[in-house]
VMD Tcl script that builds the backbone (N, CA, C; Angstrom):
set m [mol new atoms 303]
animate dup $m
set s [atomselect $m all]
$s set {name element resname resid chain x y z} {
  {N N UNK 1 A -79.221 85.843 146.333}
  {CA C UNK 1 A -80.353 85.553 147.178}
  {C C UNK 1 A -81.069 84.353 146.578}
  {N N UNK 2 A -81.503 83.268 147.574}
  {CA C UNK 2 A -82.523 82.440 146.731}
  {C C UNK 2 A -84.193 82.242 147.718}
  {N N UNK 3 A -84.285 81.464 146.719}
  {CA C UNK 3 A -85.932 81.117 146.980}
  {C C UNK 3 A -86.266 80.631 148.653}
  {N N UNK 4 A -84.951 80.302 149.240}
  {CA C UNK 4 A -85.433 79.686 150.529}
  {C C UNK 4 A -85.313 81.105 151.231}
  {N N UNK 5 A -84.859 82.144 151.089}
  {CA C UNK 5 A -85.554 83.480 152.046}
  {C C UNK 5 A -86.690 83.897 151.702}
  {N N UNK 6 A -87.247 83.569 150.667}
  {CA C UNK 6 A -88.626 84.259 150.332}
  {C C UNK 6 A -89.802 83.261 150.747}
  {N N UNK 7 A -90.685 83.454 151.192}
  {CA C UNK 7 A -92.198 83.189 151.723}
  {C C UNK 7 A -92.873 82.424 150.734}
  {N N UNK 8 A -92.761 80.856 150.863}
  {CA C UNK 8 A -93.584 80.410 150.343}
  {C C UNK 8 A -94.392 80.164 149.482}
  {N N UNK 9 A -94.948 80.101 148.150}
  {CA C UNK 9 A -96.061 80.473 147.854}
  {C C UNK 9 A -97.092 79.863 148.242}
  {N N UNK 10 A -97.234 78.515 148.590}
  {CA C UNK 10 A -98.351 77.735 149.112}
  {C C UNK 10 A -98.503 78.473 150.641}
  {N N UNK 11 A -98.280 79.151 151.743}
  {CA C UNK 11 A -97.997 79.643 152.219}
  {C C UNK 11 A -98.785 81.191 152.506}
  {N N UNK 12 A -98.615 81.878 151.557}
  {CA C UNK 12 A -99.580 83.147 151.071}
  {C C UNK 12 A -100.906 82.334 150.427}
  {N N UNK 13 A -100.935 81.395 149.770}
  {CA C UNK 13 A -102.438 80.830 149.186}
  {C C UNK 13 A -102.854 80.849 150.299}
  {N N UNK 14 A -102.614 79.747 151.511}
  {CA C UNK 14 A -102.988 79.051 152.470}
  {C C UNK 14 A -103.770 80.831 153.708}
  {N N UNK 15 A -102.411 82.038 154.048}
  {CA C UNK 15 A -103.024 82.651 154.279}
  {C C UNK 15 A -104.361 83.739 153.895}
  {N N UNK 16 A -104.163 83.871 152.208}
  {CA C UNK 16 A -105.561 84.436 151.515}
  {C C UNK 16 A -106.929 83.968 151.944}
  {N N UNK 17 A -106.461 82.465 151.667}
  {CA C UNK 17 A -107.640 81.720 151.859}
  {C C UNK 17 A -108.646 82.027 153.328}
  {N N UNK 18 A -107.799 81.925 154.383}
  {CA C UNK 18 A -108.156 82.103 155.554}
  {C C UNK 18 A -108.674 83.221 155.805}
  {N N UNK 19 A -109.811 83.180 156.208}
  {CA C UNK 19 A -110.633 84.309 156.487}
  {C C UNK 19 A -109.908 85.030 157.848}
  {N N UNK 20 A -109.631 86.516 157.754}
  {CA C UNK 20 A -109.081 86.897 158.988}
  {C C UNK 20 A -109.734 86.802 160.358}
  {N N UNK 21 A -111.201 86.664 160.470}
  {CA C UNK 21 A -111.938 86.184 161.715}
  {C C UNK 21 A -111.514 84.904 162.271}
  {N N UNK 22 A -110.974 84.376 161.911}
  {CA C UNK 22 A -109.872 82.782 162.061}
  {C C UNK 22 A -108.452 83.177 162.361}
  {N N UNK 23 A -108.139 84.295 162.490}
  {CA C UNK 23 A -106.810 84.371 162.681}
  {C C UNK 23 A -106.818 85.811 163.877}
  {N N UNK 24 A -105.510 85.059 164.385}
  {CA C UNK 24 A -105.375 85.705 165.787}
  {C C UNK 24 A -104.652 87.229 165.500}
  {N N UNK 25 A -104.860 87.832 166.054}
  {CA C UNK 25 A -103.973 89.177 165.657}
  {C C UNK 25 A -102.513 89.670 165.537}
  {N N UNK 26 A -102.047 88.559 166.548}
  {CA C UNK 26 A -100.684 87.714 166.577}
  {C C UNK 26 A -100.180 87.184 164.759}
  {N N UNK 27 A -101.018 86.155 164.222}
  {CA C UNK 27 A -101.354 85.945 163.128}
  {C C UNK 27 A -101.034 87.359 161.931}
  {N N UNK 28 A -102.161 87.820 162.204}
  {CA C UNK 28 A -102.258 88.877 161.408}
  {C C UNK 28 A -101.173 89.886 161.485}
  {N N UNK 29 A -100.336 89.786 162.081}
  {CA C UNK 29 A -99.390 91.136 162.286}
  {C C UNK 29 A -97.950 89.909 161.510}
  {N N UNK 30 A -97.726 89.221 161.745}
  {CA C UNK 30 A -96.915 88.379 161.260}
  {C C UNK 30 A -96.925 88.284 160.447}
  {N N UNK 31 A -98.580 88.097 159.414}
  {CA C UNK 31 A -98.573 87.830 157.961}
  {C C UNK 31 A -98.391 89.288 157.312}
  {N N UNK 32 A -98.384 89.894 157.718}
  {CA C UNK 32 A -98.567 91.675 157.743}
  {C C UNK 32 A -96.737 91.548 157.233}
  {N N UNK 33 A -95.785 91.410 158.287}
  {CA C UNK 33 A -94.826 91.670 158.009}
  {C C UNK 33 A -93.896 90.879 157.101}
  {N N UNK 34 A -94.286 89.337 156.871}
  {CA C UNK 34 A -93.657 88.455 156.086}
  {C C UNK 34 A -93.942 88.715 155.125}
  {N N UNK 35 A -94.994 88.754 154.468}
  {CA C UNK 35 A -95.974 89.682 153.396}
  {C C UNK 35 A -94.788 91.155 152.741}
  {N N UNK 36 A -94.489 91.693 153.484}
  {CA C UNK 36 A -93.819 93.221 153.215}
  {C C UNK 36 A -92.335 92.607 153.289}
  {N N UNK 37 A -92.218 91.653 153.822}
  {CA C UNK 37 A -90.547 91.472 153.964}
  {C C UNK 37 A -90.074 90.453 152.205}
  {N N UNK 38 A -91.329 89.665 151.855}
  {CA C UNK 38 A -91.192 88.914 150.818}
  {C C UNK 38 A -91.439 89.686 149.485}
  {N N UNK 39 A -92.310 91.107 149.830}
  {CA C UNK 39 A -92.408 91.778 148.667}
  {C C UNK 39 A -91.070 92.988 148.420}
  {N N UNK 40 A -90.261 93.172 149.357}
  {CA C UNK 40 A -88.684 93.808 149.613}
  {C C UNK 40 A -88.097 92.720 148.411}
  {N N UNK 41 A -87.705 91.425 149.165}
  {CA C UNK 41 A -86.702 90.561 148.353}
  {C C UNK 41 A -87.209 90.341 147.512}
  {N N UNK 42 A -88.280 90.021 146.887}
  {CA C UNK 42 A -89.098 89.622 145.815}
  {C C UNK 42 A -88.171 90.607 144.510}
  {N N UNK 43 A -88.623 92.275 145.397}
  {CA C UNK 43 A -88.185 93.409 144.548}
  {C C UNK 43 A -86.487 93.362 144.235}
  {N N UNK 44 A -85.807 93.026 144.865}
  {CA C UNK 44 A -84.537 93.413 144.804}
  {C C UNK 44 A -84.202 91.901 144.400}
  {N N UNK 45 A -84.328 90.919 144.692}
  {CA C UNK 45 A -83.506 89.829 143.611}
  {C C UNK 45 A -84.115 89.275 142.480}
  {N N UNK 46 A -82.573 89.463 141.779}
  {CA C UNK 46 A -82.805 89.043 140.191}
  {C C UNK 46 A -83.525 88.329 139.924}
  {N N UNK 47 A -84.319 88.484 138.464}
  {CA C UNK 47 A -85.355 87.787 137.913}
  {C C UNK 47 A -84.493 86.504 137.583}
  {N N UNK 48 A -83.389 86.961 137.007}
  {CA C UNK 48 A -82.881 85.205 136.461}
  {C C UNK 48 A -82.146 84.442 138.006}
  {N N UNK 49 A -82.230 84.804 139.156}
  {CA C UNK 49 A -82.199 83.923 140.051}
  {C C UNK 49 A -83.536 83.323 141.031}
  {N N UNK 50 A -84.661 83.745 140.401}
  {CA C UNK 50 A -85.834 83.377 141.286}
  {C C UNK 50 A -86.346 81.891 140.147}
  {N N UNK 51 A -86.944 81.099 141.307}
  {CA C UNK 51 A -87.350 80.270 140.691}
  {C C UNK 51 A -88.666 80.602 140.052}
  {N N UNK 52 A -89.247 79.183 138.942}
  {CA C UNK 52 A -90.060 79.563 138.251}
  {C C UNK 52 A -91.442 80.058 138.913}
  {N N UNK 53 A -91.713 79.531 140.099}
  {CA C UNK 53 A -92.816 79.466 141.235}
  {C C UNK 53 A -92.869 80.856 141.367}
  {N N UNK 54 A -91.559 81.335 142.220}
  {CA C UNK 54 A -91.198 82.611 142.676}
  {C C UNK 54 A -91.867 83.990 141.541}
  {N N UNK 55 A -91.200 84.009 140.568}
  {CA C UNK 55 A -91.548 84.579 139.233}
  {C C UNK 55 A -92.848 84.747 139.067}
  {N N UNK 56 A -93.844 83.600 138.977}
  {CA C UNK 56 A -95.187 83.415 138.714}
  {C C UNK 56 A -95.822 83.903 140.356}
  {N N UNK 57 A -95.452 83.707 141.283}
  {CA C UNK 57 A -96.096 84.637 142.539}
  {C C UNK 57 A -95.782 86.342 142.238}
  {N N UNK 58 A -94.521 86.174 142.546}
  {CA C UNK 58 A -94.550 87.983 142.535}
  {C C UNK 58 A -94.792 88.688 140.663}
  {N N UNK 59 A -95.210 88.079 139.958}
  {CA C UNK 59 A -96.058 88.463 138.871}
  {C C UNK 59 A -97.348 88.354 139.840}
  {N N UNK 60 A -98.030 87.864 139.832}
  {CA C UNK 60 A -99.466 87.559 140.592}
  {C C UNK 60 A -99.731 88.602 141.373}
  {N N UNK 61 A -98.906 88.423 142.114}
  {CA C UNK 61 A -98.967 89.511 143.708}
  {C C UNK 61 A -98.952 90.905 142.604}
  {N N UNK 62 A -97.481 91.682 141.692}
  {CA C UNK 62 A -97.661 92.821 141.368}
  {C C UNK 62 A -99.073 92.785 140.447}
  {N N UNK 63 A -99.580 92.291 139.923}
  {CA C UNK 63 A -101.025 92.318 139.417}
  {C C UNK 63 A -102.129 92.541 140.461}
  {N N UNK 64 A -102.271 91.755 141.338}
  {CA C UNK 64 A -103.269 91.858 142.623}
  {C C UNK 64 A -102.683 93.754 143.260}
  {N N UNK 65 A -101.530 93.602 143.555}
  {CA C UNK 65 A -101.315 94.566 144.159}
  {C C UNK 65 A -101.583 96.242 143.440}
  {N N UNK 66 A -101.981 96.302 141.996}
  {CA C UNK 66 A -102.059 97.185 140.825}
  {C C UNK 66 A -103.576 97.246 141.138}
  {N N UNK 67 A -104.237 96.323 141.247}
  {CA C UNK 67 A -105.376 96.279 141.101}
  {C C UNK 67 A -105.814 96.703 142.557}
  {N N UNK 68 A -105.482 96.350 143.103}
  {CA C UNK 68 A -106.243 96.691 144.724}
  {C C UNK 68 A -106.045 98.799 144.830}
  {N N UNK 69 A -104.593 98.879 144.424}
  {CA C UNK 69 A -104.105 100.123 144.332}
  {C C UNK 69 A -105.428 101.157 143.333}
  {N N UNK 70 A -105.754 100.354 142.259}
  {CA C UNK 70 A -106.727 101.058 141.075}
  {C C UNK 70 A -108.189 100.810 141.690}
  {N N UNK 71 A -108.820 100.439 142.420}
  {CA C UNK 71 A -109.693 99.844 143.528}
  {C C UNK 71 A -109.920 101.313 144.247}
  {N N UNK 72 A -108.552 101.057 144.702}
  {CA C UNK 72 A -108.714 102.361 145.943}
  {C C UNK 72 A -108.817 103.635 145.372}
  {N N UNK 73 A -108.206 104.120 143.947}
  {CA C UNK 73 A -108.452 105.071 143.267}
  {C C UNK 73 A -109.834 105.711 143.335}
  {N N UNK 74 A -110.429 104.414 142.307}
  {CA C UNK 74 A -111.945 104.684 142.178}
  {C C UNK 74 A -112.831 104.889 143.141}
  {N N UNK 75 A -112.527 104.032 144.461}
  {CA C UNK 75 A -113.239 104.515 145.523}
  {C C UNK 75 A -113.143 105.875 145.937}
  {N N UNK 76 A -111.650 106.145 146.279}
  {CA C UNK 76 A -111.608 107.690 146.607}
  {C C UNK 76 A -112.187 108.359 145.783}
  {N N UNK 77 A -112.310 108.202 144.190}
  {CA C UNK 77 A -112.808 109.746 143.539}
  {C C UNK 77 A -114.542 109.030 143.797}
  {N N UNK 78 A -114.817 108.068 144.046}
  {CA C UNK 78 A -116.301 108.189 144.350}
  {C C UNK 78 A -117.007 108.670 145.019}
  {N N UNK 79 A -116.269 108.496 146.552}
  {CA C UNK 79 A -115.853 109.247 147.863}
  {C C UNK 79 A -116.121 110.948 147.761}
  {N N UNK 80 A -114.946 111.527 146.650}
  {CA C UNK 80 A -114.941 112.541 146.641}
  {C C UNK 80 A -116.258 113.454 145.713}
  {N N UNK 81 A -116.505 112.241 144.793}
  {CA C UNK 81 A -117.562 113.410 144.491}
  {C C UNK 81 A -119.023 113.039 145.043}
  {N N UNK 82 A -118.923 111.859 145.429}
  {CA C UNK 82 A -120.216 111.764 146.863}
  {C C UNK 82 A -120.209 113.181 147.975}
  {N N UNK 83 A -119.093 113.377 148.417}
  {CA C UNK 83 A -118.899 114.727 149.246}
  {C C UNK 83 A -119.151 115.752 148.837}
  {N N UNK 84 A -118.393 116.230 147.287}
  {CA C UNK 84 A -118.657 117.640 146.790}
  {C C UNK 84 A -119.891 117.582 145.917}
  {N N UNK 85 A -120.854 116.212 146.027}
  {CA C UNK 85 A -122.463 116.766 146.104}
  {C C UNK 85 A -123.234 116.867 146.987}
  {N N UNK 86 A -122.829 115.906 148.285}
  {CA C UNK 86 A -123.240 116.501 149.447}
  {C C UNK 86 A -123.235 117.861 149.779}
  {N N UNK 87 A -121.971 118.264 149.382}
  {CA C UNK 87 A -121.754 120.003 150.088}
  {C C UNK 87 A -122.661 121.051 149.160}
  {N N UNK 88 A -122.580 120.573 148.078}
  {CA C UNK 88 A -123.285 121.439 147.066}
  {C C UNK 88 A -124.730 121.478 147.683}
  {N N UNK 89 A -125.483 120.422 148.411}
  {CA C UNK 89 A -126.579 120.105 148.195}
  {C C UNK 89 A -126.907 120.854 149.535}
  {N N UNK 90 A -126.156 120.907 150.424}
  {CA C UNK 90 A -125.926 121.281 152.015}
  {C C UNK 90 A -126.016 122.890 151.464}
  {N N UNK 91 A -124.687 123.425 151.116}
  {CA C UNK 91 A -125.307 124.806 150.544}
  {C C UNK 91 A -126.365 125.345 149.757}
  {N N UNK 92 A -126.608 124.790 148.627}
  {CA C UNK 92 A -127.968 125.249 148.081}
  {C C UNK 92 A -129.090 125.400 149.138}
  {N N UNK 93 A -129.569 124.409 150.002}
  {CA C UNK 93 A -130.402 124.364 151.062}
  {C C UNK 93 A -130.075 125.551 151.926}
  {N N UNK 94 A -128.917 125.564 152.373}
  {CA C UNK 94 A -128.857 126.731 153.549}
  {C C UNK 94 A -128.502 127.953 152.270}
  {N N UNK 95 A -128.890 128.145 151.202}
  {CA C UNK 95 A -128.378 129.370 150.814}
  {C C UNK 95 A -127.222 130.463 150.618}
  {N N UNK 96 A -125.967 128.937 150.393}
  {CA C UNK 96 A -125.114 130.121 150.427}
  {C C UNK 96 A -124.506 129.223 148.760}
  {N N UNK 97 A -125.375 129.556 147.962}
  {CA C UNK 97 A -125.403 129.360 146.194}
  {C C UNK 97 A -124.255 129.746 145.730}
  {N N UNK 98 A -123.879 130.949 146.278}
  {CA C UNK 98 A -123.099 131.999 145.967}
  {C C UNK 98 A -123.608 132.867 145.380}
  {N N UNK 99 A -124.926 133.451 145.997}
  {CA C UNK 99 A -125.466 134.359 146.013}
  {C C UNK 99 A -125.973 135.673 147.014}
  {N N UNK 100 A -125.306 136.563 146.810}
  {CA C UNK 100 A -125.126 137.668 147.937}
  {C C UNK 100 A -126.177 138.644 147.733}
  {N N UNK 101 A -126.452 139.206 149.027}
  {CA C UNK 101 A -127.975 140.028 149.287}
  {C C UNK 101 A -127.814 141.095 149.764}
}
mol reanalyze $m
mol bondsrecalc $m
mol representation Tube
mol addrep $m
């Protein structure tokens, strides 16, 4: 496999950059799938056949992509214990403490 099936890297800069309110949904579903189709080949061809560019993007990208992943972590458990003090706080009020009468 070489570098001319894989996506660009000036290419992915150019779409980051672009704010998605600038881009058509047409757009967005395209970059959606070239995006997922470049991170497939990215994965499956050899490191010693990607060029040096190539290498230094999908390093980049699996870093961005670790991080967005550890992002979403923290949100969810923030999420979650925003909720299970809501509920705590919802029961104490209505009285059900776990205390029986």
């Amino acid at each position: 496999m070489s570098d001319s099936l894989r996506k660009d890297p000036s290419d992915q800069v150019k779409e980051k950059i672009t704010p998605d309110s600038q881009k058509s949904t047409l757009d967005q579903a395209k970059e959606s799938v070239t995006g997922t189709a470049d991170r497939v080949a990215g994965s499956v061809q050899p490191q010693d056949e990607k060029s040096t560019t190539q290498k230094l993007s999908d390093s980049t990208r699996s870093t961005a992509d670790s991080s967005s992943e550890n992002s979403k972590s923290v949100l969810q458990s923030a999420q979650d214990t925003i909720s299970s003090t809501a509920q705590s706080v919802t029961d104490t009020l209505s009285g059900k403490s776990g205390q029986q009468k």
